[in-house]
C-alpha positions in Angstrom: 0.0 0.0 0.0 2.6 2.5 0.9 4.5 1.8 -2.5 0.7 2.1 -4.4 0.3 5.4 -2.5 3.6 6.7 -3.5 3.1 5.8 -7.1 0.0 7.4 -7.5 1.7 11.1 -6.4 5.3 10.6 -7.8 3.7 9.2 -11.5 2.2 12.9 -11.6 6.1 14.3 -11.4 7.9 15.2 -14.6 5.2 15.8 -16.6 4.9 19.3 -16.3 8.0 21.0 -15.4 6.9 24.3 -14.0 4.5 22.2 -11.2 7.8 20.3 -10.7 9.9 23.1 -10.1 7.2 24.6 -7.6 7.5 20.5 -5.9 11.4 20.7 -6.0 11.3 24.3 -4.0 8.4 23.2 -1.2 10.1 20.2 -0.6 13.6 21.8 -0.3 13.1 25.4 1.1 9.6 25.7 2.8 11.4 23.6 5.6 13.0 27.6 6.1 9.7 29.4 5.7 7.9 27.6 8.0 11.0 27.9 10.3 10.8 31.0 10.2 6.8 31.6 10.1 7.5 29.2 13.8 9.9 32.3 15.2 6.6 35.0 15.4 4.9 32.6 17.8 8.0 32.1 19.9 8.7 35.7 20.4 5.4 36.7 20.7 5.1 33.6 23.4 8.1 34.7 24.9 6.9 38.4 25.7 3.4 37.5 26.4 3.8 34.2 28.6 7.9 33.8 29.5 10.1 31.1 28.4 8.5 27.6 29.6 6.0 27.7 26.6 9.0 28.4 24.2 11.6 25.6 26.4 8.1 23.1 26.0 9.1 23.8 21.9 12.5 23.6 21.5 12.5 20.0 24.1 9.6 18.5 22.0 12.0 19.4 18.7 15.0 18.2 20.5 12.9 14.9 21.7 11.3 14.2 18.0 14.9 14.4 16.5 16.2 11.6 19.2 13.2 9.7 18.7 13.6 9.6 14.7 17.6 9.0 15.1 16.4 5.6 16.9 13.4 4.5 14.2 15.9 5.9 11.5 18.9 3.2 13.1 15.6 0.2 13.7 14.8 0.6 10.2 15.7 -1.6 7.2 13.7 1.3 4.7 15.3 2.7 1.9 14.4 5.8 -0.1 12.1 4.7 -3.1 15.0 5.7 -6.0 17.2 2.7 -4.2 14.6 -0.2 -5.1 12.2 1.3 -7.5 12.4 3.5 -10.9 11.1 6.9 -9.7 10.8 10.5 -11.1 13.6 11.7 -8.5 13.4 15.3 -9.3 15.9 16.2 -6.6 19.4 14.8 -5.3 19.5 12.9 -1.9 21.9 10.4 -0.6 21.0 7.3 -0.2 20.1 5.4 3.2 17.5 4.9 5.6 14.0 6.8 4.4 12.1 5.9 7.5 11.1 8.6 9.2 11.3 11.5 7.1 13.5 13.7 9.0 11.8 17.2 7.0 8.5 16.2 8.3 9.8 15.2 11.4 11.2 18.9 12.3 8.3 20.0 10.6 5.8 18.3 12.2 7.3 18.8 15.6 7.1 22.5 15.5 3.8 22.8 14.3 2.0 20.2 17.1 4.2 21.8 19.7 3.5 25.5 18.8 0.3 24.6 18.2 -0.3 22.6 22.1 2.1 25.7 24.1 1.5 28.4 22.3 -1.2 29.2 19.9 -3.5 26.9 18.0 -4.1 29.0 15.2 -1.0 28.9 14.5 -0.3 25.2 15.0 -2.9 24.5 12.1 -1.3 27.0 9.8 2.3 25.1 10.4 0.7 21.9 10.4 -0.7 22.9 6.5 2.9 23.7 5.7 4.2 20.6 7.2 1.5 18.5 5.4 2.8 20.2 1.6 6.3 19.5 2.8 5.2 16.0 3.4 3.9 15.7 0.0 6.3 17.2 -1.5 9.2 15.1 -0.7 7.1 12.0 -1.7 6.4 13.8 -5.6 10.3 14.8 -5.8 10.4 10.6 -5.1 12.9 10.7 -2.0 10.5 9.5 0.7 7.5 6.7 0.8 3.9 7.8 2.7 4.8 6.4 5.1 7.6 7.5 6.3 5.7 11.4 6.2 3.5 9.7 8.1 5.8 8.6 10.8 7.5 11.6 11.3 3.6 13.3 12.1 3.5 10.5 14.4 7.3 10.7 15.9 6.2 14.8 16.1 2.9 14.1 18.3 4.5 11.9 20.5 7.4 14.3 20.9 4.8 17.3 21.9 2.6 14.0 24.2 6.2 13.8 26.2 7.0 17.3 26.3 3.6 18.2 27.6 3.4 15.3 30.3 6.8 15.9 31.4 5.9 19.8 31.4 3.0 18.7 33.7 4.9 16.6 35.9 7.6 19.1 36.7 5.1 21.8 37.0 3.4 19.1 40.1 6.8 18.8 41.5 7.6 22.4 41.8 4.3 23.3 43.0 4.8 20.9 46.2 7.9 22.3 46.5 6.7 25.8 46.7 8.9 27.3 43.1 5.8 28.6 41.4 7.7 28.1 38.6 5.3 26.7 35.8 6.7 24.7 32.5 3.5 24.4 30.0 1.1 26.9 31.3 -1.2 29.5 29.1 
């Protein structure tokens, strides 16, 4: 099914060359865009509500990249140009595909800003995350799948950064700090 799925997108690359141009630059620069977009709800997080909302980012990043270092090492997935004829439409070494590490990051940012700081706009990154996704599997150097996991690596990131938020703010409460990690 995953192969099937990423036949269906990639077969649509190299048939028009201005849409695959457009592909090539989401699914190498909008990484930096939404990078950047990700730095106006930090700062504006940082003024209005301190640092722990902005810490509860950068540790769910930090924890989603350590998490996909360890699928990445457990998998025996290779990029779909390694096995398969594909429209590869940009260059990528070759190695484990499993999780992507673009949607990963991506991802990642997104649910976290979106859980410490400001839904909004979570669901805005999250779009740009989604087209990154897609866009890596149309250039042909990731599988579905392996989008897909790095969503999933990225929610459980944000799932441990937000429980372990919680659990340090209960400890510091008993003992009196008043300091809080993932509060509004």
């Amino acid at each position: 099914m995953n192969y099937h799925l990423f036949q269906i997108v990639n077969a649509a690359a190299g048939r028009n060359d201005s849409v695959d141009d457009v592909m090539e630059w989401l699914a190498v620069w909008l990484i930096y865009v939404l990078g950047g977009l990700a730095v106006v709800p930090l700062l504006l997080g940082l003024k209005s509500r301190g640092r722990s909302p902005v810490v509860c980012v950068v540790v769910s990043l930090a924890l989603a990249f350590a998490i996909g270092q360890v699928v990445a090492a457990a998998s025996t997935e290779v990029r779909p140009f390694q096995t398969h004829r594909v429209h590869q439409l940009i260059p990528h070494d070759s190695g484990a595909s499993l999780p992507s590490d673009h949607a990963t990051a991506a991802f990642a940012v997104a649910f976290a800003i979106g859980v410490f700081l400001s839904w909004r706009w979570g669901v805005a990154l999250s779009v740009l995350a989604t087209v990154i996704g897609f866009a890596r599997v149309w250039t042909g150097v990731h599988y579905p799948a392996d989008i897909v996991a790095g969503a999933v690596i990225g929610a459980v990131a944000v799932l441990i950064a937000a429980f372990g938020g919680r659990a340090f703010d209960r400890r510091s409460h008993r003992r009196g700090s008043g300091i809080a990690v993932g509060s509004r």
